[in-house]
C-alpha positions as a Markdown table, in Angstrom:
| # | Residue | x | y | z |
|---|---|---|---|---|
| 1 | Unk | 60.8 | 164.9 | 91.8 |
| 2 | Unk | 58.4 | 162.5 | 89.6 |
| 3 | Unk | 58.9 | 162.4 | 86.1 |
| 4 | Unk | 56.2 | 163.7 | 83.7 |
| 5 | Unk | 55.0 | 160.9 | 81.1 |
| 6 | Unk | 52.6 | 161.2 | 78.1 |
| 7 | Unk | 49.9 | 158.1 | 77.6 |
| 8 | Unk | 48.7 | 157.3 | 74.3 |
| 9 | Unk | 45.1 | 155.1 | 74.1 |
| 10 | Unk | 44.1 | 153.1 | 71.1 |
| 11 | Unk | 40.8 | 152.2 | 71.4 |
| 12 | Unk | 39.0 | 149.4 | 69.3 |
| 13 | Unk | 35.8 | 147.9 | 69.6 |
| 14 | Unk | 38.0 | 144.9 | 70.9 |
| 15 | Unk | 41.3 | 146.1 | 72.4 |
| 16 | Unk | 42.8 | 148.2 | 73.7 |
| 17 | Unk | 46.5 | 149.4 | 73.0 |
| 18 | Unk | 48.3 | 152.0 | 74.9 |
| 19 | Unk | 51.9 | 153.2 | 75.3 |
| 20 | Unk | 54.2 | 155.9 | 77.0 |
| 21 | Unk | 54.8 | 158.1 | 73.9 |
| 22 | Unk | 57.8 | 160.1 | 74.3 |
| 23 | Unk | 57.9 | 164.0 | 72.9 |
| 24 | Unk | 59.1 | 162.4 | 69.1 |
| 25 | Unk | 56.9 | 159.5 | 69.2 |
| 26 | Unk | 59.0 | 156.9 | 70.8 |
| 27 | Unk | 57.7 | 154.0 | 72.4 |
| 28 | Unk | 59.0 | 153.4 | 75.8 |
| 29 | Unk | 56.2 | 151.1 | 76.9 |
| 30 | Unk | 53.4 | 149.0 | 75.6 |
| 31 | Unk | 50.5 | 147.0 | 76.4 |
| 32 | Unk | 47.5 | 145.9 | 75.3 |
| 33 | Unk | 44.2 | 145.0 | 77.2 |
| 34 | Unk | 40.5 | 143.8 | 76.3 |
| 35 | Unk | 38.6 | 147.0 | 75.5 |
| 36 | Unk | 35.4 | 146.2 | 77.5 |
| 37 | Unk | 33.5 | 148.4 | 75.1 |
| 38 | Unk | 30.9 | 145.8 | 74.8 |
| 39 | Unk | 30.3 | 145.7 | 78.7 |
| 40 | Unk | 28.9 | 149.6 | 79.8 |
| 41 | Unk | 30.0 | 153.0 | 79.0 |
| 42 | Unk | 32.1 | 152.8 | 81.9 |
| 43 | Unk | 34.2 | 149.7 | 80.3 |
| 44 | Unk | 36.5 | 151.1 | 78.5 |
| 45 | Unk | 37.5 | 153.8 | 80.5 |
| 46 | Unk | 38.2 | 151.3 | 83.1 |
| 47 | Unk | 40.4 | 149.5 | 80.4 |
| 48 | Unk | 42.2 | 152.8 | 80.0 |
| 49 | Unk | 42.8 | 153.2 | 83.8 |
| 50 | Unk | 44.3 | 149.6 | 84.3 |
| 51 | Unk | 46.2 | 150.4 | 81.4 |
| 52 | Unk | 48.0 | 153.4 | 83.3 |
| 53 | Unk | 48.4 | 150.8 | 86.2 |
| 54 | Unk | 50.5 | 148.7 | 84.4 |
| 55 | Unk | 52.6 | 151.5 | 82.0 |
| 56 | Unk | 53.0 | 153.9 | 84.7 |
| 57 | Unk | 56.3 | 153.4 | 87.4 |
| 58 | Unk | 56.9 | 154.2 | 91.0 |
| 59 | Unk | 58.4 | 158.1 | 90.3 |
| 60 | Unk | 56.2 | 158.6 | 87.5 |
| 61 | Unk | 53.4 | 160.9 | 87.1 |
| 62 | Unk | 50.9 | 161.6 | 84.2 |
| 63 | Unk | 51.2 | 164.4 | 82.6 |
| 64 | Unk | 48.7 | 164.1 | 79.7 |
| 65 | Unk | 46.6 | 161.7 | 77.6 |
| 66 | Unk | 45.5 | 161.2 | 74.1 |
| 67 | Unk | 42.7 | 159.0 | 73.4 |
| 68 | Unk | 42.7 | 158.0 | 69.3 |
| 69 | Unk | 39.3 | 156.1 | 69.1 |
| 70 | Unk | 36.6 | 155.3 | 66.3 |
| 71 | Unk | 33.8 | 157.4 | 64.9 |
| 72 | Unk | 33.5 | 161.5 | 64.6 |
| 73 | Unk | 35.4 | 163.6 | 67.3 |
| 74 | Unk | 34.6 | 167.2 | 67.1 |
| 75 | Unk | 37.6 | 168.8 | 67.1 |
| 76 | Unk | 35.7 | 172.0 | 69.4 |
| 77 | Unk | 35.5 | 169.9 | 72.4 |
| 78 | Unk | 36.8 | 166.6 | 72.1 |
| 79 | Unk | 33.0 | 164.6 | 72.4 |
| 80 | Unk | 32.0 | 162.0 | 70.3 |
| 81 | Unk | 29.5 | 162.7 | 67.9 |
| 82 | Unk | 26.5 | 160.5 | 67.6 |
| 83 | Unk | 27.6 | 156.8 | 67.7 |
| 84 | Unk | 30.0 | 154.3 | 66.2 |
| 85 | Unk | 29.0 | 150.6 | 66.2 |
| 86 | Unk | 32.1 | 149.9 | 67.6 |
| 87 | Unk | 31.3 | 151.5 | 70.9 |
| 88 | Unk | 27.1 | 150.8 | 71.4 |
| 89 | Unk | 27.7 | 152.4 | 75.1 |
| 90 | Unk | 29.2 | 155.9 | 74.2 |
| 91 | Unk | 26.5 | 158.0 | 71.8 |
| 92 | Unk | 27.3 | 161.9 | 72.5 |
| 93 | Unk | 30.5 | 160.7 | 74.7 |
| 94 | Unk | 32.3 | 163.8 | 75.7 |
| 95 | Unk | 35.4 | 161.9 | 76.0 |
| 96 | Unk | 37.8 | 164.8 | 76.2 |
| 97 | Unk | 35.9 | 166.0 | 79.3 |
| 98 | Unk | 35.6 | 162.5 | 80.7 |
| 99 | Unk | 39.4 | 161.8 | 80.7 |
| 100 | Unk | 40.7 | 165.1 | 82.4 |
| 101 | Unk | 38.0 | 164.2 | 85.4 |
| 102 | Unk | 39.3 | 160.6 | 85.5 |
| 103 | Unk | 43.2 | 161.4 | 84.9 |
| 104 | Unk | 43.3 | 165.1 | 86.4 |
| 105 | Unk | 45.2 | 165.9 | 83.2 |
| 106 | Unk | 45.3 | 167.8 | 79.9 |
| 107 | Unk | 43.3 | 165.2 | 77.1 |
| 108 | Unk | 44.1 | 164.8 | 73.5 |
| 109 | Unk | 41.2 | 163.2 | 71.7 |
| 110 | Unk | 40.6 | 162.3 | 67.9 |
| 111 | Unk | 39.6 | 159.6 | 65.3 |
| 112 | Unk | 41.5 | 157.0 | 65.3 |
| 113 | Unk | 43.0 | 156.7 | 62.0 |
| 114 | Unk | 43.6 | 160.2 | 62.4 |
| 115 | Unk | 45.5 | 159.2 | 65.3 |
| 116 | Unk | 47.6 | 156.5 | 63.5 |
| 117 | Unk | 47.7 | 159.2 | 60.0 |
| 118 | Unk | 49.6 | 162.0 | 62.6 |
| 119 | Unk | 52.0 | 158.9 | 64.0 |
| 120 | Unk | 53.3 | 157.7 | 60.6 |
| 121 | Unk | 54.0 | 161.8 | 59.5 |
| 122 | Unk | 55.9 | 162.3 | 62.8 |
| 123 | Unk | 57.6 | 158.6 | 63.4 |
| 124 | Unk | 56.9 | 156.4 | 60.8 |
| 125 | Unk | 56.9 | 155.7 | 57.1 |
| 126 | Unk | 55.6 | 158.8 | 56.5 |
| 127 | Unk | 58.3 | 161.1 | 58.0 |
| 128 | Unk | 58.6 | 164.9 | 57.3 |
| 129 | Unk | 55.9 | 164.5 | 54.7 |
| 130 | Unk | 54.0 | 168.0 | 53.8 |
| 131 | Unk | 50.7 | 166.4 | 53.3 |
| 132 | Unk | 50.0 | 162.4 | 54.1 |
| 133 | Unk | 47.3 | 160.2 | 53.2 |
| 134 | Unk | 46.6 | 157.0 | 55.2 |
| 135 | Unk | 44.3 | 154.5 | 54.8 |
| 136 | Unk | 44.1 | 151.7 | 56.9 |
| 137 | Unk | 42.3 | 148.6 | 55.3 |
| 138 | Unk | 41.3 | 146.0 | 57.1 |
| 139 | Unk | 37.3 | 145.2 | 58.5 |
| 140 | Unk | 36.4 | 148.5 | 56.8 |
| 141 | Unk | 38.9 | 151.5 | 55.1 |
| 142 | Unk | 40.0 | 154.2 | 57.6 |
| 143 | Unk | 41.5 | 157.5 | 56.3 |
| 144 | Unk | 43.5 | 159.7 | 58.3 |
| 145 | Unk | 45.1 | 163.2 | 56.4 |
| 146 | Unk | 47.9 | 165.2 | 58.0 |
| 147 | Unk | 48.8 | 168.6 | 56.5 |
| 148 | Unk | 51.9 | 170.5 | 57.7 |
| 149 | Unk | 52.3 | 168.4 | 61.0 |
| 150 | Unk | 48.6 | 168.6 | 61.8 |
| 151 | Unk | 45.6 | 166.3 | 60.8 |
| 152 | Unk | 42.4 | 167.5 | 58.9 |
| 153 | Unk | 39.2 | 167.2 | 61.2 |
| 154 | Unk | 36.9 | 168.9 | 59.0 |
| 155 | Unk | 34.0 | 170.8 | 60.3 |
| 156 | Unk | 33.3 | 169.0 | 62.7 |
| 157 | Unk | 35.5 | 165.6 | 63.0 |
| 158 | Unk | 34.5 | 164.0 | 59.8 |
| 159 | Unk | 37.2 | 164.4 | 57.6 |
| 160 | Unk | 38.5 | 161.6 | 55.8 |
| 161 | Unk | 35.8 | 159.1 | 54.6 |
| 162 | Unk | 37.3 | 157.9 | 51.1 |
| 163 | Unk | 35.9 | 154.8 | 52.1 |
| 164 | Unk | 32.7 | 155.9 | 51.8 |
| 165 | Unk | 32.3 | 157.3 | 48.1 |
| 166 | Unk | 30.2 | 155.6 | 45.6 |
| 167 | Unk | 33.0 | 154.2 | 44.0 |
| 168 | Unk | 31.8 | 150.5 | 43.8 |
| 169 | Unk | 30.8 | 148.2 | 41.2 |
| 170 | Unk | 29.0 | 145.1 | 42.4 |
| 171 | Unk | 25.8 | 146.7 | 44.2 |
| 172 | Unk | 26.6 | 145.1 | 47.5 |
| 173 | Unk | 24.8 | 147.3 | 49.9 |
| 174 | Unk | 27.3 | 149.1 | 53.2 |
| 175 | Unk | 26.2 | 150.1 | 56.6 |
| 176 | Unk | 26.7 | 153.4 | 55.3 |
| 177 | Unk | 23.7 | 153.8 | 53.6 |
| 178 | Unk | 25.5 | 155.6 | 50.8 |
| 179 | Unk | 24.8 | 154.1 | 46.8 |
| 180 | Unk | 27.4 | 151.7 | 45.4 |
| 181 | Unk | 29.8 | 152.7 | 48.4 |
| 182 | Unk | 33.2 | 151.0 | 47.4 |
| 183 | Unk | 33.8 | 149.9 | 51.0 |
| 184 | Unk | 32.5 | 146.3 | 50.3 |
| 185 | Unk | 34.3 | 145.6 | 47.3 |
| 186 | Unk | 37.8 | 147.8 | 48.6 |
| 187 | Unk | 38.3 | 146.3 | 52.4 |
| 188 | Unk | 39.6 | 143.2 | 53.4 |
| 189 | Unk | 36.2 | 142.0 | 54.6 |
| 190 | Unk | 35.1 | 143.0 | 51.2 |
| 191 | Unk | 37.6 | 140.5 | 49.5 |
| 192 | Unk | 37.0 | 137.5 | 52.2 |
| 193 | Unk | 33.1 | 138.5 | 51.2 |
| 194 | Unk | 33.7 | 138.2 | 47.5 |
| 195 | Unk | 35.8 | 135.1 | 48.2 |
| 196 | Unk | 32.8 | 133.2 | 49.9 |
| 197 | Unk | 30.7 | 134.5 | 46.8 |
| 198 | Unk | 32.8 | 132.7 | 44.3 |
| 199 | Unk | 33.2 | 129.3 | 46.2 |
| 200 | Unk | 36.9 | 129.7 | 47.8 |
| 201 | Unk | 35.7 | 129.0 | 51.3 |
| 202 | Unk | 36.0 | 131.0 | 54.4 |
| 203 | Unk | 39.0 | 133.1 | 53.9 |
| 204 | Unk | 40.4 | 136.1 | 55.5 |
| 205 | Unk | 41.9 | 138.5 | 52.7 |
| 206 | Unk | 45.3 | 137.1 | 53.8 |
| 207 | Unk | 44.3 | 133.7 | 52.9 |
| 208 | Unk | 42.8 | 134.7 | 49.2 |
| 209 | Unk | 46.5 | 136.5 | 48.9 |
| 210 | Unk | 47.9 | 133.3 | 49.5 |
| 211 | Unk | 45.9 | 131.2 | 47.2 |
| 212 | Unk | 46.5 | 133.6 | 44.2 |
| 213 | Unk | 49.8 | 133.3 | 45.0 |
| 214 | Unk | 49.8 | 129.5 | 44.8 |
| 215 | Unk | 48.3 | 129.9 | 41.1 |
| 216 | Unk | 44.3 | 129.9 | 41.8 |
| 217 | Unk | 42.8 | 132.1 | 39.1 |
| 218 | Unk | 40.0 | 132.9 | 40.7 |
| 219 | Unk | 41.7 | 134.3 | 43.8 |
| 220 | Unk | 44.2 | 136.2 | 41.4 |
| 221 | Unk | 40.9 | 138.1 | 39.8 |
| 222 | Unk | 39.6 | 139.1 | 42.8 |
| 223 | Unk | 42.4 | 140.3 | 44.1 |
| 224 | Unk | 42.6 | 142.3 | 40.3 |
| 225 | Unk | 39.2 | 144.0 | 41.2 |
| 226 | Unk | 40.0 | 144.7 | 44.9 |
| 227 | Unk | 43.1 | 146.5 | 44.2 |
| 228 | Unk | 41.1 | 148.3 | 41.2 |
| 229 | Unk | 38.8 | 149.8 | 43.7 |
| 230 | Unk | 41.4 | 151.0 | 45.9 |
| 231 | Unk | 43.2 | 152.4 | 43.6 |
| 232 | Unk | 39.8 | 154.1 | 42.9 |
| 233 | Unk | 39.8 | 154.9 | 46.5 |
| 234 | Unk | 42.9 | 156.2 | 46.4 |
| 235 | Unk | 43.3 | 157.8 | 43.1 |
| 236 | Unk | 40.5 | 160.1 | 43.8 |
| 237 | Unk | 42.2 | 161.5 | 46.8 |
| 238 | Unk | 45.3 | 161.8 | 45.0 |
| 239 | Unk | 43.5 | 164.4 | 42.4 |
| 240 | Unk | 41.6 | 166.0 | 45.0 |
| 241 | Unk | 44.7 | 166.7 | 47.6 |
| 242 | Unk | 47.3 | 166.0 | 46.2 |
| 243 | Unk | 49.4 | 164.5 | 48.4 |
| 244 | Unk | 53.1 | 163.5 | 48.8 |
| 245 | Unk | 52.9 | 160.0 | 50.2 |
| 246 | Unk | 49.7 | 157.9 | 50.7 |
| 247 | Unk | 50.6 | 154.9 | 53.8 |
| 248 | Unk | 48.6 | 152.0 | 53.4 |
| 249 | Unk | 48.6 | 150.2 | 56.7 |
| 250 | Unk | 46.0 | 146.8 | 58.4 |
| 251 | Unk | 46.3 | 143.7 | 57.3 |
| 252 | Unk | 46.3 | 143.7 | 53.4 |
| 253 | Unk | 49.6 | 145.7 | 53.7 |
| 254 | Unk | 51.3 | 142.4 | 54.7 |
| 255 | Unk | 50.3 | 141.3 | 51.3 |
| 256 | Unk | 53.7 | 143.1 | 50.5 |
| 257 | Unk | 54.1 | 143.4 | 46.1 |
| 258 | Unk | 51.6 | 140.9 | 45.4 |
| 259 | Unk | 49.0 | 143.8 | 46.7 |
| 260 | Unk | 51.4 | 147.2 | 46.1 |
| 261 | Unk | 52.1 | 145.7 | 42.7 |
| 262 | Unk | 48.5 | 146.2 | 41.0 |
| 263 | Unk | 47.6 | 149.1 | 43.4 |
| 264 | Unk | 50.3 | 151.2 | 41.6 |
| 265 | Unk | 48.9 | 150.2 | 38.0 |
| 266 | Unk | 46.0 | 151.0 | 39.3 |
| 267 | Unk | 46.9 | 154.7 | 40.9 |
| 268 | Unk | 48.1 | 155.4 | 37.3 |
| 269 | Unk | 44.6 | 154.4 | 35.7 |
| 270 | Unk | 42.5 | 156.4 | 38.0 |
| 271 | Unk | 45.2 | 159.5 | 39.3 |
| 272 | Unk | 46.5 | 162.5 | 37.5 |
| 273 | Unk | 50.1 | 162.5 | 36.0 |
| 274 | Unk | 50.6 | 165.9 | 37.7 |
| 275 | Unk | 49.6 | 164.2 | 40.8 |
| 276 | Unk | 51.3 | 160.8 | 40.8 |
| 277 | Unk | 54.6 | 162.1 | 39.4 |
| 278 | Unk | 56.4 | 162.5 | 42.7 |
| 279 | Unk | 53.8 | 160.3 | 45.2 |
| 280 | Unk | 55.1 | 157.7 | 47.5 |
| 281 | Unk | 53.1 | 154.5 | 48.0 |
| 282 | Unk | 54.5 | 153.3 | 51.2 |
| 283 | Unk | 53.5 | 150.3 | 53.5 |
| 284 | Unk | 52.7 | 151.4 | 57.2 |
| 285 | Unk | 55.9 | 150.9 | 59.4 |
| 286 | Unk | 54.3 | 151.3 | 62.7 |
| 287 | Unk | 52.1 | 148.4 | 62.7 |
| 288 | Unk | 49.6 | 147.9 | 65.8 |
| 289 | Unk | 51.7 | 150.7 | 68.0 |
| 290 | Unk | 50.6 | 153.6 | 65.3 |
| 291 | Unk | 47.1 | 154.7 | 67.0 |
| 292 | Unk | 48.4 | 154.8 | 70.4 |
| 293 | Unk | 52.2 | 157.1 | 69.4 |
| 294 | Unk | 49.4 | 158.8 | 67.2 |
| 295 | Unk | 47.0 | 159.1 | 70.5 |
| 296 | Unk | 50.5 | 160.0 | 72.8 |
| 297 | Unk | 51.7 | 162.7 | 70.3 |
| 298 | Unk | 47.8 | 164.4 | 70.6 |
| 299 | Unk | 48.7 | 163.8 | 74.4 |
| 300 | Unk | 51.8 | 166.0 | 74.3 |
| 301 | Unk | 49.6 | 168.6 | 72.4 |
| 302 | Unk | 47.6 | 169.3 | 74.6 |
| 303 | Unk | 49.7 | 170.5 | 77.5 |
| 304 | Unk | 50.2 | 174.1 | 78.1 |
| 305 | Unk | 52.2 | 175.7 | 75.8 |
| 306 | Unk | 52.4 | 172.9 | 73.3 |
């Protein structure tokens, strides 16, 4: 008799990463594969289906997928809602539908920092947690919320968007369309951007880490007023859910103190002291395998009698 495995798919506008997920968020395999999402609406589907070439072993048999991918999922029936620049090919994707015609399986489908948020509760740094916060910063700030075991969608998929507030200072203008959004000035691309600005030269957010670290003042005071503005970002959730731990995961976490350090001070500036009293600021521990346990665990959710 074949045994039942779970897939997890963690799709970016440039890979894609999927696993078999076990029932508790193990990893038993991984791989990762160009995304195609750029080619054709039929791309990255594609991607997915090599994907279960490779992960999937003679006397195996898949019992369910979870897909975690970018822009608003309604939670009703698993489509895509409008478009994400990330995916140009897949406006009104009903992705949910798409992959139990292509797999002949139950489908799991949400955002994708939703995805990683629900992997961190259940497996990660974020264990046993009653309500989580996780932001992801890196290209822009995702934000995933898990309450009691289960992530917030919202009405209809759109939870989460801390990113998005009008939280920002120096007027630089966001794909969002939203007024002083604090995306620009509270993402890693924000702080390479600001970085360029003041004459440091084409640095990633790691690199303007590394020359404060090495003494460069003006380095050190942009890092001051990027980790202000998340810790306006984050501060503001805080009040408003209170939660027990906030993860912060991408690339900036790998900043280590030298970015925790002044995000703390700068919780405590902007969050309640009913709030903050018992939070946990906690790095991601997952790293690249969160969105695909997260996008395995929706997998084993939706099987019958999950």
């Amino acid at each position: 008799m074949s045994r039942p495995v779970v897939l997890g798919f963690d799709l970016g506008g440039t890979d894609l990463k999927a696993a078999v997920v076990s029932a508790d968020g193990l990893v038993e395999r991984f791989v990762k594969l160009p995304a195609r999402a750029r080619e054709s609406a039929e791309g990255p589907f594609m991607a997915m289906e090599e994907a279960a070439r490779r992960l999937v072993g003679s006397g195996e048999r898949i019992a369910a997928v979870g897909l975690g991918s970018p822009g608003v999922i309604d939670p009703a029936d698993g489509r895509l809602r409008g478009n994400t620049p990330h995916l140009p090919h897949w406006e009104q994707m009903p992705l949910a539908e798409e992959l139990r015609r292509r797999f002949g399986t139950p489908a799991g489908v949400d955002n994708d920092a939703n995805a990683a948020a629900l992997a961190e509760q259940r497996a990660g740094a974020g264990r046993g947690a009653r309500l989580l916060v996780m932001l992801t910063v890196g290209t822009g700030i995702g934000c995933g919320i898990v309450i009691e075991g289960r992530p917030l969608r919202g009405a209809w998929g759109g939870a989460g968007e801390s990113g998005h507030t009008p939280l920002g200072r120096d007027h630089a203008v966001c794909r969002c369309g939203i007024v002083d959004c604090v995306e620009p000035e509270a993402s890693g691309s924000g702080l390479a951007r600001l970085a360029r600005e003041r004459g440091l030269g084409e640095l990633d957010a790691a690199g303007v880490f590394a020359r404060a670290a090495a003494g460069d003042v003006v380095a050190r005071e942009l890092i001051a007023g990027f980790t202000d503005r998340l810790g306006a970002v984050v501060g503001t959730v805080v009040n408003v859910l209170n939660p027990d731990v906030v993860i912060i995961g991408g690339g900036v976490a790998n900043a280590g103190e030298a970015m925790f350090g002044p995000l703390r001070r700068a919780i405590d500036r902007y969050a309640l002291p009913t709030h903050r009293a018992g939070l946990r600021l906690e790095p991601a521990m997952l790293g690249e395998r969160a969105g695909s346990v997260g996008a395995g665990l929706l997998g084993w959710a939706a099987l019958p009698g999950a």
